[in-house]
C-alpha positions as CSV (number, residue, x, y, z in Angstrom):
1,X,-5.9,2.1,16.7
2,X,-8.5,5.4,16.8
3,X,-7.7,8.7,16.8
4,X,-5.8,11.1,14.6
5,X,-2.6,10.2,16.4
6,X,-2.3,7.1,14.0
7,X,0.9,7.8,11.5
8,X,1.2,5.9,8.2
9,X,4.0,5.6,5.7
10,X,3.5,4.4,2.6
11,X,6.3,2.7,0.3
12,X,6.1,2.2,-3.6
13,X,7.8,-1.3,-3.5
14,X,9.7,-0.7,-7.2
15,X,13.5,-0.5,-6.7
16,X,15.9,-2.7,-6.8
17,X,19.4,-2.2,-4.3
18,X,17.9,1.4,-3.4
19,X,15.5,2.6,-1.3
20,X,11.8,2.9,-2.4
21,X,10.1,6.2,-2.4
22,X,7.9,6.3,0.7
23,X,5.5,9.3,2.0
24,X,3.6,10.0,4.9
25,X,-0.1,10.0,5.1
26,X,-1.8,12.7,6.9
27,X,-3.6,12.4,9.9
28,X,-7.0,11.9,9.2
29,X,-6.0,10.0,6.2
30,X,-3.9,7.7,7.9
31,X,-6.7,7.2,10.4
32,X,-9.3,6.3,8.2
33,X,-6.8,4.1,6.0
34,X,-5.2,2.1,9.4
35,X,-8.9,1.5,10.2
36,X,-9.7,0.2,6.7
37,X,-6.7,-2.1,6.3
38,X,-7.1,-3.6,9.4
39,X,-10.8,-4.8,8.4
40,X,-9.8,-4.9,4.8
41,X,-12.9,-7.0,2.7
42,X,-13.3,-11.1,3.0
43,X,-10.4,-13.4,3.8
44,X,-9.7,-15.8,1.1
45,X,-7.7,-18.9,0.7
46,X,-5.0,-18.5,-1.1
47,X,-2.1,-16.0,-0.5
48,X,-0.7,-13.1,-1.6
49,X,-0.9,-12.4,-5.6
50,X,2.5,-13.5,-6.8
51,X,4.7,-9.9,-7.5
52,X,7.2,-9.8,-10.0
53,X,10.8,-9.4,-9.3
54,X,11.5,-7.1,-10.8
55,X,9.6,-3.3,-11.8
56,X,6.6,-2.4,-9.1
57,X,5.7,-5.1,-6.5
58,X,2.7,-3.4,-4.5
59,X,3.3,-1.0,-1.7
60,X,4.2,-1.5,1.7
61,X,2.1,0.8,4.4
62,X,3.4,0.7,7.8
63,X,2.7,1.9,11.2
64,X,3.8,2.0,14.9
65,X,2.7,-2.1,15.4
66,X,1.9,-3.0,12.3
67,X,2.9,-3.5,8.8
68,X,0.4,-4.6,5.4
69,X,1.3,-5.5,1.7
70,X,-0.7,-4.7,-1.0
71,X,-0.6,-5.9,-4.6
72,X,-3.2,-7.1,-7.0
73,X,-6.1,-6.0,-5.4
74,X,-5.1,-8.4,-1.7
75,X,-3.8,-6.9,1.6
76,X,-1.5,-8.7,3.5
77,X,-1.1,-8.8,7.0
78,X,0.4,-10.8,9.6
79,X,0.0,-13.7,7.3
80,X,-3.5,-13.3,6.5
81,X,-4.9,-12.2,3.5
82,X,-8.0,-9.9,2.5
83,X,-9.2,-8.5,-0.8
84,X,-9.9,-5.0,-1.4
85,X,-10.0,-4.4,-5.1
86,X,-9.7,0.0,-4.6
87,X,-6.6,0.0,-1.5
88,X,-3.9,0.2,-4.4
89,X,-5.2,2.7,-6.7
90,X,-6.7,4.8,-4.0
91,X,-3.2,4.7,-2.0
92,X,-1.6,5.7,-5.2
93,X,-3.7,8.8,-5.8
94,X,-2.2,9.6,-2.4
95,X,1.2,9.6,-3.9
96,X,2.9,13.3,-3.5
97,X,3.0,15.2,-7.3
98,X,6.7,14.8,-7.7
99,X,6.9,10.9,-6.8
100,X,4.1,10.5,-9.2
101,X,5.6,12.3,-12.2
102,X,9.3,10.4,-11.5
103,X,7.4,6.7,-10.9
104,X,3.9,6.9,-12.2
105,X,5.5,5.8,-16.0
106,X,6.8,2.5,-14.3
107,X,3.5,2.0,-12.7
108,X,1.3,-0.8,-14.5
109,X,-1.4,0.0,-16.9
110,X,-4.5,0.7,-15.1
111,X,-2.7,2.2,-11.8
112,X,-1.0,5.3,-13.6
């Protein structure tokens, strides 16, 4: 999964019966991020953290073959989870300016 052919998308998992905002990363970002993700910190034993229903749930990054969740500082994939306390904030600050000023108020505390 080298190379700066590697295309993410990222999705801000907050709406309800409408589609989520989602953005492309660049190249070398999504590169670097694909690379990270897919070694992303120690497994642990229990699953995902628990999202709410409703309001922000995480965000969703996909690729070509792959797809990972993150929320509450775990990354999801395939079943397995890993934690990586930073992923979700620095994904966020990847967030383009006009996303962030129409979602970053329904963000939680501490990821604004």
């Amino acid at each position: 999964m080298g190379g700066s052919d590697v295309r993410l998308v990222v999705e801000l998992d907050i709406l309800s019966g409408r589609p989520n905002p989602r953005w492309p990363l660049a190249a070398p970002q999504a590169a670097a991020w694909a690379e990270r993700l897919a070694g992303a910190g120690r497994p642990i034993a229990s699953g995902p953290a628990p999202a709410p229903a409703l309001g922000y749930r995480g965000l969703i990054v996909q690729g070509a073959a792959t797809r990972w969740r993150i929320f509450g500082g775990r990354v999801e994939r395939a079943g397995r989870v890993h934690l990586d306390e930073g992923a979700e904030r620095e994904l966020l600050a990847t967030m383009p300016p006009a996303l962030r000023q129409q979602y970053g108020p329904a963000l939680p505390r501490g990821l604004q």
